[in-house]
C-alpha positions in Angstrom: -7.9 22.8 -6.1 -10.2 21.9 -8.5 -7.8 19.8 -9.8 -8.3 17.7 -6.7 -12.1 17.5 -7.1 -11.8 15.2 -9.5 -8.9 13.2 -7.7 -11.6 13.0 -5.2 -15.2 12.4 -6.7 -14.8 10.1 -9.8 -13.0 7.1 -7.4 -15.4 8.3 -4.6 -18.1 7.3 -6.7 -16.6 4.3 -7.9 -15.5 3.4 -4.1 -18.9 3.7 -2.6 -20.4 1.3 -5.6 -18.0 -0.9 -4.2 -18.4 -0.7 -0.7 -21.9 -0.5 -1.1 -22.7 -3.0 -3.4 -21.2 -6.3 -1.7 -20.5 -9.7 -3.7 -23.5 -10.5 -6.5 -23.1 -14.0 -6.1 -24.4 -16.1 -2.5 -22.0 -18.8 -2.8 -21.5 -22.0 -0.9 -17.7 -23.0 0.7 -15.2 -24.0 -2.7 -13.3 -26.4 -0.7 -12.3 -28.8 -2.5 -14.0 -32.3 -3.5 -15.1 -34.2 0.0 -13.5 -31.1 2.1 -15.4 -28.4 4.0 -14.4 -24.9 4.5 -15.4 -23.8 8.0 -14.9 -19.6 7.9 -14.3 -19.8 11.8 -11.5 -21.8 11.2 -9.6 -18.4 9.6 -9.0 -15.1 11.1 -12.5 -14.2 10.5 -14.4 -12.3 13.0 -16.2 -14.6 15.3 -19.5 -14.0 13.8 -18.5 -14.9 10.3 -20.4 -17.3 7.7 -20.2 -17.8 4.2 -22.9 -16.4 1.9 -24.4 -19.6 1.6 -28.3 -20.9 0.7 -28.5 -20.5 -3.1 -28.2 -22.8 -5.7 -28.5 -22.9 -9.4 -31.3 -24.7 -10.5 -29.8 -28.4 -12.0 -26.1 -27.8 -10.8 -26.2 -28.4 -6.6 -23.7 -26.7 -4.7 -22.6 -24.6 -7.4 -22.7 -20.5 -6.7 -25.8 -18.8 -7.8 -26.2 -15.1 -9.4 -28.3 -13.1 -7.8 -30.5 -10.7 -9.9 -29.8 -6.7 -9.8 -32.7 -6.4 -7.1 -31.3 -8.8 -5.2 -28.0 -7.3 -4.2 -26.3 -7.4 -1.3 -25.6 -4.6 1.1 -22.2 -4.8 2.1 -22.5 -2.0 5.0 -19.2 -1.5 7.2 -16.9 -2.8 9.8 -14.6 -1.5 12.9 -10.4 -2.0 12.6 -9.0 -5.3 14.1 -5.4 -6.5 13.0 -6.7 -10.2 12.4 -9.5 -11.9 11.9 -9.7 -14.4 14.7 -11.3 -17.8 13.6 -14.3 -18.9 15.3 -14.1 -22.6 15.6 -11.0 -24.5 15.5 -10.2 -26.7 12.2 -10.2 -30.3 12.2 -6.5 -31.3 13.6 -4.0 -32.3 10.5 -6.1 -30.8 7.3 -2.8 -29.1 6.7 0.6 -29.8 7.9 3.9 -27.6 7.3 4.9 -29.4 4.1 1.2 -28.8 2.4 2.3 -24.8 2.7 6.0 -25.5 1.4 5.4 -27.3 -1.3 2.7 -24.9 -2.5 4.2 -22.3 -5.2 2.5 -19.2 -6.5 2.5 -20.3 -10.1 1.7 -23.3 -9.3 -2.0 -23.3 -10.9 -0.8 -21.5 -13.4 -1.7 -23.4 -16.9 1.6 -22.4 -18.2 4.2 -19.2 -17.7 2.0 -17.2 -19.7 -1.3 -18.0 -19.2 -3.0 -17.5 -15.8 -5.6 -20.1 -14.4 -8.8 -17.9 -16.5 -6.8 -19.2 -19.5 -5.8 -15.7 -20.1 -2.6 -15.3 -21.7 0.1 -12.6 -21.0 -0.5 -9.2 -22.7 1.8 -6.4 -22.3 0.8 -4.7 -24.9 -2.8 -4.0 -23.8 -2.1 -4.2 -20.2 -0.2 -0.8 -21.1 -2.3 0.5 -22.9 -5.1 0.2 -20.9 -3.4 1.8 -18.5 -2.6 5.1 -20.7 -5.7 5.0 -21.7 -7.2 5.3 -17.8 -4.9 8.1 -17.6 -6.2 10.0 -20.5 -9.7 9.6 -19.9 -9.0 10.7 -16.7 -7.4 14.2 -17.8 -10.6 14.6 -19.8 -12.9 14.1 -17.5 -10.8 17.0 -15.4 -10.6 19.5 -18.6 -13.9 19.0 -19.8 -16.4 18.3 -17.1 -14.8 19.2 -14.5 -13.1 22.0 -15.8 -9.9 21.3 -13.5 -7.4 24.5 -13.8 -3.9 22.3 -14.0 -5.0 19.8 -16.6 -3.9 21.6 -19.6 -1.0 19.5 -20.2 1.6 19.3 -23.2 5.0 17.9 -24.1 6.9 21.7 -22.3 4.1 20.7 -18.8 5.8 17.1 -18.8 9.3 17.7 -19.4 8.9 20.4 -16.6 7.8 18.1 -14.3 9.9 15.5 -14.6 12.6 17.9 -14.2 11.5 19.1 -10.8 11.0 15.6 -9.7 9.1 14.5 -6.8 7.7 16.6 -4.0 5.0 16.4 -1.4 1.0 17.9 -1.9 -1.4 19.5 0.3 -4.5 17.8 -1.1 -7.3 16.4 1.3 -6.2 13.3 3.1 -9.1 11.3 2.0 -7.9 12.1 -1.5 -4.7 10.8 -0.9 -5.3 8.0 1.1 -8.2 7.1 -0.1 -8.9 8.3 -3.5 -5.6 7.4 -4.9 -5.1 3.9 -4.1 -8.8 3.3 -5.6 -7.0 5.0 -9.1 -4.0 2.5 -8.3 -6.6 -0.5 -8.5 -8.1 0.6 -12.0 -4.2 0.2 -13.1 -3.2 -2.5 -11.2 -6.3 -4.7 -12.8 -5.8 -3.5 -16.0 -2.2 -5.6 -15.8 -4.1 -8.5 -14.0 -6.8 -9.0 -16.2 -4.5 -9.7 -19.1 -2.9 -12.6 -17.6 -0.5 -11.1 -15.3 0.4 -12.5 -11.3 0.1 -10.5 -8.1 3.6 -9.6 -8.5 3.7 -9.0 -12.0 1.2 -6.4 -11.8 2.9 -4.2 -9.4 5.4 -2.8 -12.2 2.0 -1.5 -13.9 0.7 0.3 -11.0 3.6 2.3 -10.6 3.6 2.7 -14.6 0.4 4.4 -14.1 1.4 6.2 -10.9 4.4 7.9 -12.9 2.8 8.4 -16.0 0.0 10.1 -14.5 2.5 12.7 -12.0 4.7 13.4 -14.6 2.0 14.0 -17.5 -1.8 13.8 -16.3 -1.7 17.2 -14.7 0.6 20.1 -14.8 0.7 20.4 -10.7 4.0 18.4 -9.7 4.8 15.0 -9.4 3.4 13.8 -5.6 5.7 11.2 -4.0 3.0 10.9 -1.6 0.7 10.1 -4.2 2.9 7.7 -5.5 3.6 6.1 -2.9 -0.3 5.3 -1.9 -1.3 4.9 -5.8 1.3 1.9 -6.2 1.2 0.4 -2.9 -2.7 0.7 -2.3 -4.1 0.0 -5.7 -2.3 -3.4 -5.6 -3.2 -3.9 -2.1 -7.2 -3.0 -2.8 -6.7 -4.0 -6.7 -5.9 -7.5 -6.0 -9.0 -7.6 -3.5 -11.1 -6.5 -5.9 -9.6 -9.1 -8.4 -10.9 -11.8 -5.8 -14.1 -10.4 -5.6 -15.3 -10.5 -9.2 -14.1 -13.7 -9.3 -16.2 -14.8 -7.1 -18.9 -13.2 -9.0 -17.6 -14.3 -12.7 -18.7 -17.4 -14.5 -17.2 -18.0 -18.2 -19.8 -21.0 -18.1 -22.9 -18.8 -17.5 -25.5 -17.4 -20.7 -28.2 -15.1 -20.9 -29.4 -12.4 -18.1 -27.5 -14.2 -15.5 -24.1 -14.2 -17.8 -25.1 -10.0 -18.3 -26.0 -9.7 -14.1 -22.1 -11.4 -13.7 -20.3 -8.9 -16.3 -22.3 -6.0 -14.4 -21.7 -7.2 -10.9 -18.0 -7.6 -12.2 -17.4 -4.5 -13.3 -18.7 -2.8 -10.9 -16.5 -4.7 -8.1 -13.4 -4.2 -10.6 -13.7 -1.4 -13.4 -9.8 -2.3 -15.1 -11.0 -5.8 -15.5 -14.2 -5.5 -16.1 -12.8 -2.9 -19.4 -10.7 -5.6 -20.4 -13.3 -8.4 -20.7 -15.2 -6.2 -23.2 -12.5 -5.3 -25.4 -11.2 -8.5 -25.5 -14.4 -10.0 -26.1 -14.2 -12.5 -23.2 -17.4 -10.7 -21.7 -19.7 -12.5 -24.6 -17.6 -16.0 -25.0 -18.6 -19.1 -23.5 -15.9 -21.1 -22.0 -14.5 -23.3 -19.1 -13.7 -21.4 -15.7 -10.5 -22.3 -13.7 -10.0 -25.5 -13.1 -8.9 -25.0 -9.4 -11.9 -24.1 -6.8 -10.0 -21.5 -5.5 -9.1 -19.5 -8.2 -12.5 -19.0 -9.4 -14.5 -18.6 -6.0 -11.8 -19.4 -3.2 -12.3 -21.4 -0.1 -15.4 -19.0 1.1 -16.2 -15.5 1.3 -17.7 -14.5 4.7 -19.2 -11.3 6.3 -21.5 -10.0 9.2 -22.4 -6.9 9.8 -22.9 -4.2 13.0 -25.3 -1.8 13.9 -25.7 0.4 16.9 -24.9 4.1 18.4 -21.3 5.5 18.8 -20.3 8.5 21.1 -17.0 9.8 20.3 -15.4 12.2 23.4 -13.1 15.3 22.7 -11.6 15.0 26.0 -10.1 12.6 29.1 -13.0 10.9 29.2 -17.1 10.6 27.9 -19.5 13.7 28.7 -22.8 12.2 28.4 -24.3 15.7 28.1 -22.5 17.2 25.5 -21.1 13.7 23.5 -23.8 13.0 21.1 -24.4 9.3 19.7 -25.0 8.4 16.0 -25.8 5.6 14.4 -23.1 3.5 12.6 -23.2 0.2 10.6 -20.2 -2.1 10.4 -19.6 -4.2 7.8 -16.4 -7.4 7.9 -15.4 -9.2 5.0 -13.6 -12.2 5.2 -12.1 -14.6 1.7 -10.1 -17.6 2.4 -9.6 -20.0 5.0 -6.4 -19.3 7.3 -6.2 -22.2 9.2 -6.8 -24.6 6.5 -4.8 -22.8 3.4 -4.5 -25.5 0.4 -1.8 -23.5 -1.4 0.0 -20.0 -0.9 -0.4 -17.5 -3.3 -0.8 -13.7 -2.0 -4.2 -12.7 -1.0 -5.6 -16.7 -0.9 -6.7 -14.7 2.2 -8.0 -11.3 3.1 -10.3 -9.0 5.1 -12.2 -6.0 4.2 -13.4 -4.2 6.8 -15.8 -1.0 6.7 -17.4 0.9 8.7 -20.4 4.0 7.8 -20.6 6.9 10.5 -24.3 8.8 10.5 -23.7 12.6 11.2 -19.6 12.6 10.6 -17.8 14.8 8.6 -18.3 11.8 5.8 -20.4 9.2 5.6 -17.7 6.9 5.1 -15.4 6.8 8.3 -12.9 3.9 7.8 -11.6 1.1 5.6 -9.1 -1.7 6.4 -7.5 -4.2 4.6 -5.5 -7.2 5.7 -4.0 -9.5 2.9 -1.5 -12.3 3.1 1.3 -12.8 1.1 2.9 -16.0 2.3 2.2 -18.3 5.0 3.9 -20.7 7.2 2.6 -23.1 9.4 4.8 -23.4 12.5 3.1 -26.9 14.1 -0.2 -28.1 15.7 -1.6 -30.6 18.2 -5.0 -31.5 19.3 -5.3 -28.1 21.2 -2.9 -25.6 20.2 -1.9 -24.2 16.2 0.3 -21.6 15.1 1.2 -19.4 12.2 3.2 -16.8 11.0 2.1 -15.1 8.1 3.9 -11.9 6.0 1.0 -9.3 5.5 0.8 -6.5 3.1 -1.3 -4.0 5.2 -4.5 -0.8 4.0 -5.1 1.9 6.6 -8.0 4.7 6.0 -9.8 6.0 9.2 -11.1 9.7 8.2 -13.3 10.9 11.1 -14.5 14.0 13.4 -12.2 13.0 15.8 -8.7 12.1 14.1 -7.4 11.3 10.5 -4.8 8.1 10.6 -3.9 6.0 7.3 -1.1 4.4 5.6 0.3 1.2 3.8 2.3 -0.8 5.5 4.1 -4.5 6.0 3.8 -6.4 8.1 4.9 -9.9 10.5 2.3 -11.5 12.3 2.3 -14.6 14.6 -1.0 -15.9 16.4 -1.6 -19.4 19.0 -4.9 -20.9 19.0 -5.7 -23.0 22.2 -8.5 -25.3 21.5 -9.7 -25.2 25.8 -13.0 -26.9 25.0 -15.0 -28.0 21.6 -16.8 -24.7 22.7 -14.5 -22.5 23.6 -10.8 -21.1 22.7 -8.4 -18.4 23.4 -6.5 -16.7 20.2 -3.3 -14.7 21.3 -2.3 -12.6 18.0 0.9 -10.4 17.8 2.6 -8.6 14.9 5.2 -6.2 13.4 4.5 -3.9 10.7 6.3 -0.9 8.8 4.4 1.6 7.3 6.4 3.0 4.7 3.9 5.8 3.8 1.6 7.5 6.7 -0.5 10.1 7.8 -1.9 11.5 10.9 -4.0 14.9 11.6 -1.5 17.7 13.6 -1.7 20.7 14.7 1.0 22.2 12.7 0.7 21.2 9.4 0.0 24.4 7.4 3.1 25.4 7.5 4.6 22.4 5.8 7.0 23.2 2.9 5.4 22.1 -0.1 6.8 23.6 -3.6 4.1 24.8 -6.2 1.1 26.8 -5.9 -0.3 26.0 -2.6 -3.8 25.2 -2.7 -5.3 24.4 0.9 -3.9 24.2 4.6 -3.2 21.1 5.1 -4.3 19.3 8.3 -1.9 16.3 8.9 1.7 15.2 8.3 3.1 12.5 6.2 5.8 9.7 7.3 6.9 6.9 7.5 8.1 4.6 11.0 6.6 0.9 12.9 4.1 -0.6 14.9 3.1 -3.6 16.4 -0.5 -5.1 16.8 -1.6 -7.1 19.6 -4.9 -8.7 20.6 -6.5 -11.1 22.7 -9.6 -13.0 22.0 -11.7 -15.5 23.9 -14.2 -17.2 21.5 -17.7 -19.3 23.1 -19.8 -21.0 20.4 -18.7 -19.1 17.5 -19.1 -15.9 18.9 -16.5 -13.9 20.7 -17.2 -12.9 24.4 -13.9 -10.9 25.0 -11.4 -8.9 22.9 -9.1 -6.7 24.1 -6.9 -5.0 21.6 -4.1 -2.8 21.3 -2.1 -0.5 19.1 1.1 1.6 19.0 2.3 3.2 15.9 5.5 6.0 15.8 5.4 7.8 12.7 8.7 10.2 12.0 7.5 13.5 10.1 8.8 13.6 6.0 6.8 16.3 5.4 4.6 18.7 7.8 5.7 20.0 10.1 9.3 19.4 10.4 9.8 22.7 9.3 13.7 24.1 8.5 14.7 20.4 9.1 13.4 20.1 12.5 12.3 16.9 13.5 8.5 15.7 14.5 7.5 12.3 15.6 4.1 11.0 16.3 3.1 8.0 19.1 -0.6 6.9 17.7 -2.1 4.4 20.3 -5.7 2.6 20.2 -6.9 0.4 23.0 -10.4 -1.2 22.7 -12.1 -4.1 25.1 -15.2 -5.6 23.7 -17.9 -8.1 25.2 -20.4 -9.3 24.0 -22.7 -12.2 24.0 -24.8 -14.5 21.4 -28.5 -14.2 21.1 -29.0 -17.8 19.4 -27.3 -18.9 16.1 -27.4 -15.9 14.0 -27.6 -12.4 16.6 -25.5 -10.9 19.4 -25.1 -8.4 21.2 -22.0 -6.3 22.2 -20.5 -3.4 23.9 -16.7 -1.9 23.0 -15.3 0.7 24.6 -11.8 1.9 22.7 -9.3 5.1 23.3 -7.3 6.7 20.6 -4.4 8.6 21.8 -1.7 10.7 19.7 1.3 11.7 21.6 3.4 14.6 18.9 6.9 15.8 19.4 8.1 19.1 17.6 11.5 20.1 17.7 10.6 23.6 16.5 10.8 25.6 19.5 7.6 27.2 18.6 5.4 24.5 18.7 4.1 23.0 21.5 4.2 19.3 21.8 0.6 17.5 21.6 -2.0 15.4 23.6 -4.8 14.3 21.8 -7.2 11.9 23.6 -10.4 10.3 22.4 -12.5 7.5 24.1 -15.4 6.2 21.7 -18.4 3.9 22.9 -20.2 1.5 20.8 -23.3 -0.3 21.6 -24.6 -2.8 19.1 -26.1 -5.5 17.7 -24.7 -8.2 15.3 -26.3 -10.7 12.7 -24.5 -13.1 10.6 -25.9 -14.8 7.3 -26.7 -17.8 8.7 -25.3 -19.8 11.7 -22.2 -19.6 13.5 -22.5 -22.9 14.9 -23.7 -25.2 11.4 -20.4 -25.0 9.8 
């Protein structure tokens, strides 16, 4: 048990500097020379716009470095399976052969040095990531005083004989927690030179290494599973970030304020710049916009009152409402992608629930990892992208989170220059998942048990599919729904018997703008969980909860300027 405070609160506290903390640097669009980047022209929310206003004194246009004081608040943001642009892009700033022709190494200065003119480095890359796992175990045994980190050569062997099995350890630990260990790995192989893809084998080096021989409790395939698959999902977002914030150009306090705000946003690299040296050297920054602050980093944020219901329907005397603040992230530009390397576009969405169970109620993460571009006209566009997918929702209510893949297709029909319609649709696997039951304390886990658990794992598909109609920059209607089936691996399918899940969310929002930067909104939204047990002795679940949100919205800026 004790063991798993420290899974928990070192990576919380590194999470919430993260989610807390927002990009250091107010940056202007990086299109390229004579191009602009409109972030309504991307799967943004609606209300999106690019941190934008600041310049550094004698270089116009170029991102400035905000001081310490100065940072941003990043606060947090509701689940939506796209990020639906806001204004239509210019017709034919990128045809199907502009994608095609596109590679993933193709800014690459050479096959072993990446576009920070950082060259390939195994060697520390691995250690680095031995070294995470070390001065994690310490932290455990000595601070924390953990009661399964006594570890030697008899505590591995034995593990790796047992193999994999499933835990019991608190589902924001495992969903949470662990992929935010999986980033600190996954950075410490991107930071020496290494590709999206090349990282990967490095996250599940770390994964293993610390199952097998960080802790004498067995290896977790479960943990596995979310360490490798979630630290590259949030790792590589994080990479993005601090690049953004990085400038190899930069001196004195503002160079210092950059290395800070880096490190913060992305711990493994930020490690690496110091022992490398790179954090003190002056040099050149990549020479392609887009690697060093991509084509735009966008956000608004939410704020209102949210009454969650425990039953068919909203009881105004006995539901209470609490504040919440939203926050949605958006890099890249969708609709105008120069080039197609995985994550040139992403969102981050967050959202912070007042008088919860935790402060922090949900993260969600949507990254690309190839695009194509299937065709536009003067009124209609479509693409199809292949998406690598973050799900954490931890609330009163219901617990629902996973990694998945997924397919997604979306139409935008350009009606008038001031209004459109955006029709989105996708399939996704989520090849590891959780979701709160009724049942799940008597799943078979081997070990020493430490807790009850309250939810299953598994593993099944979904689909995502929304409808949005966008006026001015600002969206007016959204209606959304989802459907996820999840088949049991471990909880309670106990003695083999099977249990399958039906997790549905339906949510229509209006809302309406209050001049260029403000709006106003109202979403009402149902979560449902339908769960079949074979066992004869459990009784098959309903679970229904309708939420309300009132709020308001502000954007940095104006949704109508760009």
């Amino acid at each position: 048990m004790t063991m798993r405070k420290y899974r928990k609160e070192p990576f919380a506290v590194v999470a919430a500097l993260v989610l807390l903390a927002g990009p250091l640097t107010a940056q202007e669009s990086a299109a390229r020379p004579g191009e602009g980047s409109d972030p309504a022209s991307s799967f943004a929310p609606s209300n999106s716009v690019v941190f934008g206003g600041f310049e550094r004194a004698g270089t116009p246009g170029t991102p400035f470095a905000l001081p310490a004081s100065s940072v941003l608040l990043s606060g947090l943001a509701q689940p939506r399976v796209l990020r639906i642009p806001a204004n239509p892009p210019a017709d034919g700033d990128l045809g199907d052969e502009d994608i095609e022709d596109l590679g993933d190494d193709d800014q690459e200065v050479s096959q072993n040095v990446d576009a920070w003119g950082v060259a390939r480095n195994p060697g520390l890359a691995t250690t680095l990531v031995i070294l995470s796992n070390i001065a994690a175990n310490v932290v455990n045994e000595y601070v924390i005083q953990g009661d399964i980190s006594q570890i030697n050569p008899d505590s591995w062997w034995h593990n790796i004989k047992q193999g994999f099995s499933w835990d019991d350890n608190q589902f924001r630990t495992n969903f949470l927690s662990h992929p935010f260990q999986g980033s600190v790995y996954y950075n410490s192989a991107r930071a020496n030179g290494f590709n999206y893809w090349e990282s990967l084998p490095f996250t599940a080096l770390g994964s293993f290494t610390w199952e097998c021989c960080g802790e004498t409790h067995l290896m977790s395939i479960n943990d596995f599973g979310n360490t490798t698959l979630g630290g590259a999902m949030l790792g590589e977002m994080f990479y993005r970030l601090s690049s953004t914030i990085l400038d190899n150009e930069a001196t004195g306090s503002e160079r210092a304020w950059r290395e800070v705000g880096a490190g913060i946003f992305n711990p493994g690299r930020g490690t690496t710049r110091l022992i490398t040296g790179r954090a003190f050297e002056q040099g050149t920054n990549p020479t392609d916009p887009l690697d060093y602050r991509g084509s735009g980093v966008f956000n608004t944020f939410n704020f209102g009152f949210r009454m969650v219901g425990e039953g068919e329907s909203l009881d105004f005397s006995r539901d209470e409402a609490h504040l919440f603040i939203e926050m949605d992230l958006t890099y890249g530009n969708l609709f105008n992608m120069e080039r197609n390397k995985p994550f040139d576009f992403f969102t981050l969405t967050m959202q912070l629930n007042f008088r919860d169970k935790k402060a922090l109620g949900l993260i969600q993460g949507r990254g690309t990892l190839h695009n194509f571009d299937l065709g536009r006209s003067e009124t209609r566009q479509q693409l199809f992208s292949i998406a690598h997918y973050f799900d954490f929702i931890d609330n009163n209510a219901y617990e629902f989170g996973g990694q998945s893949v997924g397919f997604i297709y979306l139409s935008n029909w350009i009606r008038s220059p001031r209004t459109r319609i955006v029709v989105s649709a996708d399939i996704h696997a989520m090849l590891m998942g959780g979701i709160n039951t009724e049942y799940s304390e008597f799943a078979e886990i081997p070990g020493v048990r430490e807790r009850d658990r309250e939810y299953d794992f598994g593993s099944g598909f979904g689909s995502w599919l929304q409808f949005r109609v966008v006026r001015d920059g600002y969206q007016i209607v959204d209606l959304d729904y989802r459907v996820n089936w999840l088949h049991t691996l471990n909880g309670t399918n106990v003695g083999g018997q099977d249990t399958d899940h039906i997790i549905q969310q339906a949510t229509v929002r209006l809302g309406w703008p209050l001049g260029t930067s403000w709006g106003v909104a109202a979403e009402g939204s149902v979560f449902l969980r339908n769960s079949y047990y074979e066992e004869p002795e459990f009784e098959d679940i309903r679970q229904r909860n309708p939420e309300l949100k009132i709020f308001g919205s502000w954007t940095l800026g104006s949704r109508t300027a760009r």
